[in-house]
C-alpha positions in Angstrom: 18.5 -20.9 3.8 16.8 -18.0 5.3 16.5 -14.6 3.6 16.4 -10.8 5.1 13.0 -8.8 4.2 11.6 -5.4 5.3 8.0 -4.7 4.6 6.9 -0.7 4.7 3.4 -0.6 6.3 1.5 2.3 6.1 3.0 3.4 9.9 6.4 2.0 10.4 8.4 -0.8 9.2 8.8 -4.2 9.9 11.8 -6.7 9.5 11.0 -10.4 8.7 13.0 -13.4 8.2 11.8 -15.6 5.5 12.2 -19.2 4.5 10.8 -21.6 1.6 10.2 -21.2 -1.6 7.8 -18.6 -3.2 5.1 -20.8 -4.3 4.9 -22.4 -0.7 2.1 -22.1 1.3 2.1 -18.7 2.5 2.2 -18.7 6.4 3.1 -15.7 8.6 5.3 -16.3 11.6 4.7 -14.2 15.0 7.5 -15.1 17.7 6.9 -14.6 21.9 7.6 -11.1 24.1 11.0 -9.8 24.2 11.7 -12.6 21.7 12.4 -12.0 17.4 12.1 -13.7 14.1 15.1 -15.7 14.6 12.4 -17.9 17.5 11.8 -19.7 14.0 15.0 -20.5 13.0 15.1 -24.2 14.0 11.6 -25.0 13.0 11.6 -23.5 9.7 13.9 -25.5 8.0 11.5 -28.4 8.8 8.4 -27.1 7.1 9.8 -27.8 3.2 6.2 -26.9 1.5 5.9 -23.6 3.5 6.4 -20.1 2.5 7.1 -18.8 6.1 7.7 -15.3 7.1 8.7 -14.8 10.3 8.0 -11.1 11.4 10.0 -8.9 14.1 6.7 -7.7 15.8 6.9 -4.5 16.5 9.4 -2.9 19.2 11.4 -6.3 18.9 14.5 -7.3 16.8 14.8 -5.4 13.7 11.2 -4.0 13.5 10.9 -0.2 13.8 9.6 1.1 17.7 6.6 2.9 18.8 6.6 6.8 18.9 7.5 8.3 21.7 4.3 8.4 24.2 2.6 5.6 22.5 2.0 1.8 24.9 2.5 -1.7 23.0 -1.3 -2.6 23.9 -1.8 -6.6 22.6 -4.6 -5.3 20.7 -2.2 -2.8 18.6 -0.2 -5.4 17.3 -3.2 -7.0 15.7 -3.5 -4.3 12.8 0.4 -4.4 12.2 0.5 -7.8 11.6 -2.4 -7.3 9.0 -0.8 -4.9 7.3 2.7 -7.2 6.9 -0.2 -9.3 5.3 -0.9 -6.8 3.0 2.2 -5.4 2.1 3.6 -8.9 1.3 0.2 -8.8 -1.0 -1.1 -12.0 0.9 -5.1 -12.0 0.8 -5.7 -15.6 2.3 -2.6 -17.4 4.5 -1.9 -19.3 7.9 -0.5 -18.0 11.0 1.9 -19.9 13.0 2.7 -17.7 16.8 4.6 -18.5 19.9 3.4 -17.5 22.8 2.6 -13.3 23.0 2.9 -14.7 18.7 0.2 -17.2 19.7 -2.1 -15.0 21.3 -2.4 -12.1 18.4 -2.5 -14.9 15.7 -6.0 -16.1 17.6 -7.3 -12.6 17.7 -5.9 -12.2 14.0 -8.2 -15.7 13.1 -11.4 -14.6 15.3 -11.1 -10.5 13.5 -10.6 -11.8 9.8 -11.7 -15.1 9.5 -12.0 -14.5 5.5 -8.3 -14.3 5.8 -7.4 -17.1 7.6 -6.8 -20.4 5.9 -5.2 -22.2 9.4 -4.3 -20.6 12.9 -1.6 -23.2 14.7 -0.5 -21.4 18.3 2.4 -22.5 20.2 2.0 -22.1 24.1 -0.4 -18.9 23.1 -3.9 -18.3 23.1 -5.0 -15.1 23.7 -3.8 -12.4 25.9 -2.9 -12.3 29.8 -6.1 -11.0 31.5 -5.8 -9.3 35.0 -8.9 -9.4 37.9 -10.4 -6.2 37.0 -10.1 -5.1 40.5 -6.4 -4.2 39.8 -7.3 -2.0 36.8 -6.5 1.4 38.6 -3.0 -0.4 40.5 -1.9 -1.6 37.1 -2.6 2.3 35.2 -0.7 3.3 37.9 2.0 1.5 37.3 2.2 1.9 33.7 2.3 5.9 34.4 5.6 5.2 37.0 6.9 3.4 35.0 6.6 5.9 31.7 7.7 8.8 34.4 10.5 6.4 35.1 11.9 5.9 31.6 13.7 8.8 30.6 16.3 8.2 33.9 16.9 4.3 33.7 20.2 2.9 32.3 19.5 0.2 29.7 21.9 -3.3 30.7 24.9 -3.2 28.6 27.2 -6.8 28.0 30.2 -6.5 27.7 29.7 -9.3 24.9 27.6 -11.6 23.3 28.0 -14.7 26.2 27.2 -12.4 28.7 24.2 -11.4 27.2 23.3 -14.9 26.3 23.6 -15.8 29.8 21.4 -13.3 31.1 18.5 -14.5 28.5 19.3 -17.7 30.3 18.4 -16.6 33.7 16.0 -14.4 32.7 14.4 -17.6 30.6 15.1 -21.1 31.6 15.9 -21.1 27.7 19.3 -23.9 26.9 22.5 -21.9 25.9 22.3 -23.1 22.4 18.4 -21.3 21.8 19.3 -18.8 23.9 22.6 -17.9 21.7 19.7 -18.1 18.5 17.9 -15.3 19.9 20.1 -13.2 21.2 22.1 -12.9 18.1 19.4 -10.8 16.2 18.1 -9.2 19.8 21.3 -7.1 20.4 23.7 -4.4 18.7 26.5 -2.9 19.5 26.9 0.0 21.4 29.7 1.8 24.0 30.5 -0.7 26.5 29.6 -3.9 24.6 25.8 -4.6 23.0 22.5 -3.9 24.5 18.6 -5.1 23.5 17.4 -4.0 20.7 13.7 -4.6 22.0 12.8 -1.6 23.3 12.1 -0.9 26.9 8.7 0.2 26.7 7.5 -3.3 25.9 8.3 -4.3 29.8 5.7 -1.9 31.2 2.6 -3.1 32.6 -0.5 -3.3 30.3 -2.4 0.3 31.3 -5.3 -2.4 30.4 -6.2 -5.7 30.5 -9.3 -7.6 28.3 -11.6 -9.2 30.6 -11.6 -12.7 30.4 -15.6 -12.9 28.8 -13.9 -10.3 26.4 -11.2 -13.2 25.1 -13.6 -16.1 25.4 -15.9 -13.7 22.6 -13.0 -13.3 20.4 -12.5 -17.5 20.8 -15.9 -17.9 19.6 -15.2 -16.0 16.4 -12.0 -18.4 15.2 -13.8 -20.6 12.3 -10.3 -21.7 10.8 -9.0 -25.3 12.0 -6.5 -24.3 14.8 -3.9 -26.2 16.3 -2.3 -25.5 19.7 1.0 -27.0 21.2 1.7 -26.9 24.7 4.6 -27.4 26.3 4.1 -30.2 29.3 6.2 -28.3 31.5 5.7 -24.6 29.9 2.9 -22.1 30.8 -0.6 -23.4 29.4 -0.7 -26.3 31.0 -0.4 -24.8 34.4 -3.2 -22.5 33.9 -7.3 -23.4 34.6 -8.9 -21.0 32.8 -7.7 -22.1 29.8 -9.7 -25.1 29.6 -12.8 -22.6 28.5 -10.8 -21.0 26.1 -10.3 -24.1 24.5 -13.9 -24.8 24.6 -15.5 -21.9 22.9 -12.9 -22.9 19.3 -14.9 -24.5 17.1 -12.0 -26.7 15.4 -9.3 -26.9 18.1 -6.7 -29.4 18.3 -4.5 -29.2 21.4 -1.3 -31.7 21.8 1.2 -31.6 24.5 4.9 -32.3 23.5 7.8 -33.1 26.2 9.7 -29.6 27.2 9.2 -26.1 28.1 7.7 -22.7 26.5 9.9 -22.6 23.6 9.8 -26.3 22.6 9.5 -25.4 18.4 13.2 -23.8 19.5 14.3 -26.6 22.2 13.0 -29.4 20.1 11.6 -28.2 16.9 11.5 -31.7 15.2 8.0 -32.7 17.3 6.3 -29.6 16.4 7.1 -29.8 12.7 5.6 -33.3 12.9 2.7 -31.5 13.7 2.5 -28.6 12.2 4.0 -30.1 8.8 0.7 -31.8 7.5 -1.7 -29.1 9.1 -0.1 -26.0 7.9 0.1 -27.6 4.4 -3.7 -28.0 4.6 -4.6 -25.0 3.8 
């Protein structure tokens, strides 16, 4: 049974969804882009011993927005998620992250490494990087697209299976996870329900970390880590990770049947996993 939490942070607010008891192992959840806490709710049940707190990262679900003029940079989400740390009064705790989850949990482990007990990454390590070539084209395009912001109509569904079915499309996700997510991802408004995520979070990055930048912050991850790919999701198709991998000290990586949301598709496998190494801590 899953419980509703807000945590104040110094700069806005953030909704969580916890499970476990108290005294479990104190793990802090970080779900994928344009996804919310809820990306937990299968798996959670499964990990017994673990206190986990799945956060709405910011922008997303329940979680408060961004001012006005303000980007969602991957590196600003690193100090929110510390301060959910703090205001939950947790000095030394796991991180569990999916995807955009998995990639801040990793440059959450390699900044505070004090504060890290365990690091386990679902289809995430690290950021998205970009050839550095396109850094002017890709400024560019995040200025259009703030200019073009104020004059775009948001999508509205008429009701909850339509919006589920465009998270299908949109994902590849089965109706059933889709229908998980989507329930805490919308509210009601004229016409039907729209996203609660907000918009901003679609615009291209104004700036991308260079790929030597990432493999420095890989360097710096002392905790044990665990990463679980997908076989048919999106680390597995992509070279450069191999040299990520590399530069972590203590990195296990294991490859489960299914997509990019298999802890949601087929959580059972990943608690198998993650079961006996979160509880390590």
């Amino acid at each position: 049974m899953s419980e509703e939490l807000e945590l104040q942070t110094p700069h806005l607010r953030l909704a969580a969804r916890v499970w476990g008891p108290p005294d479990g192992v104190p793990v802090l959840a970080l779900h994928g882009w344009l996804d919310n806490a809820a990306s937990f709710d299968a798996l959670a049940p499964l990990l017994p011993d673990v206190r986990l707190v799945a956060l709405d990262l910011t922008g997303h679900g329940r979680s408060d927005h961004r001012p006005a003029g303000v980007h969602y940079h991957f590196v600003d989400f690193i100090p929110d998620v510390v301060a959910a740390a703090d205001a939950l009064g947790w000095d030394r705790f796991a991180l569990l992250g999916h995807s955009l989850g998995g990639g801040i949990a990793s440059f959450v482990a390699a900044t505070l490494p004090e504060r890290i007990g365990r690091v386990a990454m679902v289809e995430g390590l690290g950021p998205p990087t970009s050839d550095p070539a396109d850094g002017p084209a890709n400024l560019r395009k995040t200025i259009q697209q703030m200019d073009a912001l104020p004059r775009k109509r948001p999508p509205v569904y008429a009701n909850l299976e339509a919006a589920i079915q465009a998270r299908c499309e949109a994902s590849g996700l089965s109706w059933a996870a889709a229908a998980i997510l989507v329930e805490r991802g919308v509210r009601p408004i004229d016409g039907g329900f729209g996203w609660r995520t907000d918009p901003r979070l679609r615009f291209v990055s104004p700036l991308y970390l260079s790929e030597p930048q990432i493999l420095a912050y890989m360097e710096r991850i002392v905790a044990p880590a665990l990463l679980i790919c997908g076989a048919d999701g999106y680390l597995v198709k992509r070279a450069y990770m191999q040299e990520r991998y590399a530069r972590i000290a203590d990195l296990t990586v294991k490859i489960l049947p299914g997509g990019h949301h298999p802890h949601l598709e087929d959580p059972e496998p990943c608690a198998h996993l993650l079961a006996p190494f979160l509880t390590a801590i």
